[in-house]
C-alpha positions as CSV (number, residue, x, y, z in Angstrom):
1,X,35.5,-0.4,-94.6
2,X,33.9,-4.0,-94.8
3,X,35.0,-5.0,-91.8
4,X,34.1,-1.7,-89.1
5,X,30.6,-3.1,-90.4
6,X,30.8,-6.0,-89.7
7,X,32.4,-5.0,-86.1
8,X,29.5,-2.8,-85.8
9,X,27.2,-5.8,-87.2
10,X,28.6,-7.8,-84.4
11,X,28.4,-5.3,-81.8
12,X,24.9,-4.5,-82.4
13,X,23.9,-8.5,-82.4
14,X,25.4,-9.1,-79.4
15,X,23.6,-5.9,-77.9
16,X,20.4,-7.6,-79.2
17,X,21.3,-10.8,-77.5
18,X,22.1,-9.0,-74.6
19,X,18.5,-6.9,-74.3
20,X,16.8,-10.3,-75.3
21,X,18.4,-12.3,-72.7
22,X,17.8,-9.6,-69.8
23,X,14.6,-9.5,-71.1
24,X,13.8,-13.8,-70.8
25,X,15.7,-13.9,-67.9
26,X,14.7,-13.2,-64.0
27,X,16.6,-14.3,-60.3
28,X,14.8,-15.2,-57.6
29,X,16.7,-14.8,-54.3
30,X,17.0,-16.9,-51.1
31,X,14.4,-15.0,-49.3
32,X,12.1,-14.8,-52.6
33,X,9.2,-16.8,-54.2
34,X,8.1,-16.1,-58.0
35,X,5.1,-16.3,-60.7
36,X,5.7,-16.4,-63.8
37,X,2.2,-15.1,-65.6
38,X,1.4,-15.8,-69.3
39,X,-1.2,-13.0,-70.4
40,X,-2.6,-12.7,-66.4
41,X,-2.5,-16.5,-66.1
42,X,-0.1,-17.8,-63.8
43,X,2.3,-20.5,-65.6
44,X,4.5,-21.7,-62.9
45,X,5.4,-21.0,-59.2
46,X,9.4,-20.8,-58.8
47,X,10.1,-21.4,-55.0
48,X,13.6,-22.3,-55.1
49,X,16.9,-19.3,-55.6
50,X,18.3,-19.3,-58.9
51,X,18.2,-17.3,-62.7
52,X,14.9,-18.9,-64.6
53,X,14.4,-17.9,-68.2
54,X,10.7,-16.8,-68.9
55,X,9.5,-15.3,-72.7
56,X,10.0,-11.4,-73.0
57,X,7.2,-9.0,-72.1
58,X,4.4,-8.6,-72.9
59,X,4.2,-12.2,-73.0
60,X,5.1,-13.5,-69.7
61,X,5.6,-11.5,-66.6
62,X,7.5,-12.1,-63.5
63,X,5.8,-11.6,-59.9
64,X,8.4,-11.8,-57.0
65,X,6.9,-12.4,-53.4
66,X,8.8,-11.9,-49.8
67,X,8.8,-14.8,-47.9
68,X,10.1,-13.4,-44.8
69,X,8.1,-12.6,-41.4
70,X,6.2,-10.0,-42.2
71,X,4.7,-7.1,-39.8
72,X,1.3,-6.1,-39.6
73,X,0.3,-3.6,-36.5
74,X,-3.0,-3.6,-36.1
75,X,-5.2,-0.4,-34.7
76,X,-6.1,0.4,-31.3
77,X,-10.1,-1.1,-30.3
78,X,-12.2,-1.2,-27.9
79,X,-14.2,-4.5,-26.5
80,X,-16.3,-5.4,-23.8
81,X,-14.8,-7.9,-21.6
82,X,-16.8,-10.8,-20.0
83,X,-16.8,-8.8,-16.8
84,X,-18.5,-6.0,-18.4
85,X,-15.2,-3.7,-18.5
86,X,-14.6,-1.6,-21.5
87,X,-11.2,-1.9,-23.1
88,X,-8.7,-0.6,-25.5
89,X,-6.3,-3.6,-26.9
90,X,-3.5,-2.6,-29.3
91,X,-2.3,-6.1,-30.8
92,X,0.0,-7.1,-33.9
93,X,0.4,-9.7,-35.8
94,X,3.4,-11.6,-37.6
95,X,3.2,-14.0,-40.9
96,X,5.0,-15.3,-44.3
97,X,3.7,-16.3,-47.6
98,X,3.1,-20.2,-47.1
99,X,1.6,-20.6,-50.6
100,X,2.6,-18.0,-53.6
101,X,0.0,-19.2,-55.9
102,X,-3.0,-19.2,-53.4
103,X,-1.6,-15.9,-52.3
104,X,-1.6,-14.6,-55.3
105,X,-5.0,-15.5,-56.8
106,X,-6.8,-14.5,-53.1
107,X,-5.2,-11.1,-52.9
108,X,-2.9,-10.7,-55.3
109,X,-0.5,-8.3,-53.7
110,X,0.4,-8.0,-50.0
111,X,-1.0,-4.4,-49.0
112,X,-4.7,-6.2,-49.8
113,X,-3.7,-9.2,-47.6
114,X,-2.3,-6.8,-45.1
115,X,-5.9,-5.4,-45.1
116,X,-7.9,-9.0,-45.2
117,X,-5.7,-10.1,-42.7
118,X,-6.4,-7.2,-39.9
119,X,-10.2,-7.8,-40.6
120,X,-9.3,-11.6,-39.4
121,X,-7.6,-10.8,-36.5
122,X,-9.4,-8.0,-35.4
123,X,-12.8,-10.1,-35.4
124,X,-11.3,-12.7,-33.5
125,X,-9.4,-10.6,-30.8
126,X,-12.8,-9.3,-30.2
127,X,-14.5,-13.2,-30.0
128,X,-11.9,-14.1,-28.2
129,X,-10.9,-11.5,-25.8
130,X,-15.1,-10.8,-25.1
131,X,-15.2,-14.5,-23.2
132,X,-12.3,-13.4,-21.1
133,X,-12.5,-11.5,-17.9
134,X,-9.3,-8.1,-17.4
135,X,-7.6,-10.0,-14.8
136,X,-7.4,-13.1,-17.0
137,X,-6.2,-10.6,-20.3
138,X,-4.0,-8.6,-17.7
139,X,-2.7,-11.2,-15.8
140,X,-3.7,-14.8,-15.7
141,X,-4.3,-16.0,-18.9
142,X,-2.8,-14.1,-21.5
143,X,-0.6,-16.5,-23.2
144,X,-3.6,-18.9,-23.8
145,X,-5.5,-16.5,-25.4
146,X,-3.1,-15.2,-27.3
147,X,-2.4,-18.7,-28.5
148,X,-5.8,-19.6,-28.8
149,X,-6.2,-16.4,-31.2
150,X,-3.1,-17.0,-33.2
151,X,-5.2,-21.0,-33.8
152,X,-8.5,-19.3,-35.6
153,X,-6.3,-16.6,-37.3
154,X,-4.5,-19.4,-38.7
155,X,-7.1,-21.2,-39.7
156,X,-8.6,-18.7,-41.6
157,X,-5.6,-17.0,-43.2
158,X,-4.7,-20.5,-44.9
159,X,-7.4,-20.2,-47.5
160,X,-5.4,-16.7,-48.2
161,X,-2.2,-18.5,-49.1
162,X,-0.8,-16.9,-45.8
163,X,0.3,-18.3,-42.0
164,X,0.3,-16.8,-39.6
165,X,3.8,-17.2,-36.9
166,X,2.6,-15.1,-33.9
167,X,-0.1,-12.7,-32.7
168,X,1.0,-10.7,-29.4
169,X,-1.6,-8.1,-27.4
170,X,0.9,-5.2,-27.2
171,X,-1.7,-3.2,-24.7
172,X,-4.8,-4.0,-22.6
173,X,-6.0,-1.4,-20.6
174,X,-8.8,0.6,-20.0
175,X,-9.6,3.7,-21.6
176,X,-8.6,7.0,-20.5
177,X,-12.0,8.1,-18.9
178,X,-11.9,5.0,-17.0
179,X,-8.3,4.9,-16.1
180,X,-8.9,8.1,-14.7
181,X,-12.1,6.9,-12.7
182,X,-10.2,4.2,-11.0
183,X,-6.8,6.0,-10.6
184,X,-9.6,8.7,-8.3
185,X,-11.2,5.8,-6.6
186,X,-7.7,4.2,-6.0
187,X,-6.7,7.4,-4.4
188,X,-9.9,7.5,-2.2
189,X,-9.9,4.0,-1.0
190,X,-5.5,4.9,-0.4
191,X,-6.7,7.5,1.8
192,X,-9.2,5.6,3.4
193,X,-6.9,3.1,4.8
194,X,-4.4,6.2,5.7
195,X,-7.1,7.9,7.7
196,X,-7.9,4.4,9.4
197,X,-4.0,3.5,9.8
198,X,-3.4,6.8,11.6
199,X,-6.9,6.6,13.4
200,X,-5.5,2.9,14.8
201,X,-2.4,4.5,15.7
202,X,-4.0,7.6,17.1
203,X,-5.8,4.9,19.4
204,X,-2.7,3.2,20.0
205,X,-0.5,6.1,21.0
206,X,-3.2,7.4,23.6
207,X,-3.6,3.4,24.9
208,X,0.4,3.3,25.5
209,X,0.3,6.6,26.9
210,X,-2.4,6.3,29.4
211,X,-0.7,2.7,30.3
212,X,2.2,4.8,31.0
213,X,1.4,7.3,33.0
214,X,-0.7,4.8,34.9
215,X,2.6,2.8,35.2
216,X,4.3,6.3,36.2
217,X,1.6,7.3,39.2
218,X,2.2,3.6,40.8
219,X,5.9,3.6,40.2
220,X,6.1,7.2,42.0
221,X,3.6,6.4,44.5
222,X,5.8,3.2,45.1
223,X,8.6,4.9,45.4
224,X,6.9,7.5,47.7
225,X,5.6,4.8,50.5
226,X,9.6,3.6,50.3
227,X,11.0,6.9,50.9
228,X,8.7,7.3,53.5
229,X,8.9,3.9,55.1
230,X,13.0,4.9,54.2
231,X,12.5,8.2,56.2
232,X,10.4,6.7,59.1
233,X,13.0,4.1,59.6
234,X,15.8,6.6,59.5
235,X,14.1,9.1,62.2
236,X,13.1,6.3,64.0
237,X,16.7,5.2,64.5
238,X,17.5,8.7,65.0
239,X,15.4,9.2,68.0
240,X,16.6,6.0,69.5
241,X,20.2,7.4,69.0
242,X,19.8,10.3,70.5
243,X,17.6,8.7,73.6
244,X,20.3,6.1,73.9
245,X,22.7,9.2,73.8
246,X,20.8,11.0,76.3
247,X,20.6,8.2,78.4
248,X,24.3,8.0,78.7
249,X,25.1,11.6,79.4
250,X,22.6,13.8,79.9
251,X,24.6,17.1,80.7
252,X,26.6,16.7,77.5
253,X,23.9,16.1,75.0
254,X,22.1,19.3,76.6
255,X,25.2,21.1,75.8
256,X,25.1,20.0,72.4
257,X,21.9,20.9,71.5
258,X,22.3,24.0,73.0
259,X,25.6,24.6,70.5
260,X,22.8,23.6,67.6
261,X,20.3,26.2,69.2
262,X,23.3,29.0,69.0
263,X,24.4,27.8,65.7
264,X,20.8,27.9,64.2
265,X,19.5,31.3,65.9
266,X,22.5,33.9,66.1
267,X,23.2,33.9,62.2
268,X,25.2,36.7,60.1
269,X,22.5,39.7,59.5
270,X,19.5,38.2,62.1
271,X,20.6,38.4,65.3
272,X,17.8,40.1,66.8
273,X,16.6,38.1,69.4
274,X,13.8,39.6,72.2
275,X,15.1,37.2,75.6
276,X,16.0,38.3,79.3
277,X,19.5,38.0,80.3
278,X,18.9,35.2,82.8
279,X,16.9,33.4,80.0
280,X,17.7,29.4,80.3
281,X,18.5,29.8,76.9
282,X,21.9,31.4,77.6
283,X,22.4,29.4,80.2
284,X,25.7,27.9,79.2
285,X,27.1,31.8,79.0
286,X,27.3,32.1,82.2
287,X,30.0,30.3,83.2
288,X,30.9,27.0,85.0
289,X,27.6,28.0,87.6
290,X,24.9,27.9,84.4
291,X,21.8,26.0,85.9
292,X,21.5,22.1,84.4
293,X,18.6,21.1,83.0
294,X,16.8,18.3,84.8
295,X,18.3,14.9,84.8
296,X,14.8,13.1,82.4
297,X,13.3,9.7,83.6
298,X,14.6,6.7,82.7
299,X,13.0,5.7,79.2
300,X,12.0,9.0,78.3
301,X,13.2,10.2,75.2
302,X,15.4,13.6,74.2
303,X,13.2,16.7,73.7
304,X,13.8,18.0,70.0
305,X,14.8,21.6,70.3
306,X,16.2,22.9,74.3
């Protein structure tokens, strides 16, 4: 009997111990920082990992803070620009506990220095960005005010315990009445240069097509003085053919024209023909005794139908 109490005596010391140690006892991890607070006041900063021993509640309590990056988006605002341009800039920010005890007696907790914090850096987005023109935000210079941005946030965040690693401008543009304004006078100025583009070519086209018709009429006209110099040439040399061939034989190139005459007038289905018998035309139908056509002067040249 003695001794299941004193087991149980045992047993319930050590659970004592046990409650009593858990209770004077805290760890602080790698990517923690701590304050130990004695009735509100803070006692000690623990910075390094490790277990730390502390008197039980309510006399001491532990605070644990994150010191990793931490993420603050801030809201979409609008700002006027040095050009006079209205714009919405959605930006965010980055930053880590640098000092746990500053920290904690400026804002005690990090939802209130999330909150001080985006007052910071949405006062000096809006210095900042209002010195700047929207090509230099958009497109030239956006890095250095960015940088320059993330300098006075910095310098004002230390007295917060807090630094800050990065602040990045996630969006600049221009709000949606505007966007919409420009997109309509971007289409207007688009069609613009369309209606001049097809107004040059329109120009063009009827420059290149008068050019080459012009080129066409002296091409053909050229063509047509050839063919007819071509032609007088070749009838020319016809004529001298036949007078040379006249001049030869007479009687035979009579005959032969005649043989065209025949050829050319007595066709299948018009044969009608209004002539007297003894008509010179039919002269070589009458046999060996048919009347020859006059022997032509010397130099004179072959008549074109006999």
């Amino acid at each position: 009997m003695n001794g299941s109490i004193i087991r149980i005596g045992l047993l319930a010391i050590i659970a004592i111990a046990a409650v009593v140690f858990y209770a004077m006892t805290f760890v602080v991890q790698q990517t923690q920082s701590a304050l130990v607070l004695r009735f509100g006041a803070v006692r000690s900063v623990v910075t390094e990992p490790g277990l730390y021993f502390k008197l039980p509640a309510p006399f001491e309590q532990v605070t644990l803070l994150d010191n990793r990056i931490l993420d603050l988006d801030l809201p979409a605002q609008e700002i006027i620009a040095s050009d006079q341009k209205r714009l919405v800039v959605d930006a965010f920010t980055r930053y880590r506990i640098s000092d746990p005890l500053r920290f904690y007696q400026a804002v005690n907790n990090i939802p209130r220095a999330n909150s001080q914090l985006a007052s910071i850096v949405n006062g000096n987005v809006r210095s900042v960005l209002a010195e700047a023109s929207f090509t230099a935000m958009v497109r030239t210079d956006r890095s250095r005010l960015m940088n320059r941005i993330r300098d006075d946030v910095n310098r004002e965040a230390a007295r917060f315990g807090m630094t800050v690693v990065d602040v990045r401008l996630r969006r600049v543009d221009l709000p949606a009445a505007n966007s919409q304004a420009v997109f309509q006078r971007m289409q207007t100025e688009r069609q613009r240069e369309a209606a001049e583009a097809r107004a040059l070519g329109g120009q063009q086209a009827q420059e290149i097509r008068a050019r080459a018709e012009r080129e066409s009429t002296v091409i053909v006209a050229e063509a047509q003085r050839r063919s007819d110099e071509i032609r007088g040439e070749g009838e020319g040399e016809r004529n001298r053919v036949f007078a040379e061939a006249f001049g030869k034989d007479p009687e035979f190139f009579s005959f032969y024209r005649s043989m065209q005459a025949y050829e050319a007038s007595i066709k299948s289905g018009d044969t009608r023909m209004v002539l007297s018998p003894d008509s010179p035309f039919f002269r070589y139908f009458n046999g060996s005794t048919a009347q020859r056509p006059a022997t032509p002067a010397a130099g004179t040249a072959a008549p074109a139908q006999p």
